[in-house]
N, C-alpha and C positions, 0 to 999 in steps of 0.2 A: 238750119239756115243753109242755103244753097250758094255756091262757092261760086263767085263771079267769074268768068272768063276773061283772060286779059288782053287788050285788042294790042298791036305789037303797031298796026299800021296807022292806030288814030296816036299813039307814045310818040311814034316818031314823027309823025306829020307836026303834034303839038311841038317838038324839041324842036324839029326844022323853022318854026313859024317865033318860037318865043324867044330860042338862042344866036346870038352871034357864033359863029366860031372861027378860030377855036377858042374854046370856055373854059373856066374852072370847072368841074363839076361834081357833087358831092353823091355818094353813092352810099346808102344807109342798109344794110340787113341786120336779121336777127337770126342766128343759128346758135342751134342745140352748145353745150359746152364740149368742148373735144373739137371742135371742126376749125379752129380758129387759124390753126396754118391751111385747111384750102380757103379759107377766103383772101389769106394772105396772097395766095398764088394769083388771084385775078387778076392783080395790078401790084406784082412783087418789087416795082421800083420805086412806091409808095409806099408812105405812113400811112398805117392803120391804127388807131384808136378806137380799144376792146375797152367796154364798160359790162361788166358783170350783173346781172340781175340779181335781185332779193335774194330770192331763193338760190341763187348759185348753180341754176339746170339752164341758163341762157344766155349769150355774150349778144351784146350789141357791138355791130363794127362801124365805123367811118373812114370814108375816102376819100380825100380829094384829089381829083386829078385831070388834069389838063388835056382834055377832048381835042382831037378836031374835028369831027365831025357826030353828027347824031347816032352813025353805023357803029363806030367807034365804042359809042356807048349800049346800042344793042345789043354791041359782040359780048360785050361786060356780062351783060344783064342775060346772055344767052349762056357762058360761062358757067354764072353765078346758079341757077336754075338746076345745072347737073350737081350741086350742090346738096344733099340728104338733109331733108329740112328746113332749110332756109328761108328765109323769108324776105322778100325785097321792100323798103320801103321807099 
């Protein structure tokens, strides 16, 4: 199965078109077990909420946090990417 590319300019054209801001906005990855203080770091003034997988080899994280702007949320999502493994949802 071939690995979709991820358009960055159609993410944010949609955020720009469907969000007010500034928003709440929820920010969802899956990384490996061990990596769970850097996703802390993305937005360290934030509660993150880690739910463990089955198998205990994967943390889900959640975040909500208060945007103002789409860029905002790019930088995140640009952040999170240097991230070893990760997955954005």
């Amino acid at each position: 199965m071939m690995k979709k590319e991820f358009n960055k300019a159609a993410f944010k054209e949609k955020l720009d078109e469907q969000t007010t801001f500034p928003a709440l906005y929820m920010f969802k990855f899956i990384v490996p077990k061990g990596k769970e203080d850097q996703v802390k770091e993305l937005l360290p003034k934030h509660e993150v909420v880690f739910k463990e997988s089955a198998k205990g080899t994967y943390v889900s994280a959640t975040i909500k946090a208060m945007m103002r702007d789409s860029e905002a949320i790019m930088a995140v999502y640009d952040r999170a990417s240097k991230i070893e493994g990760i997955i954005s949802l």
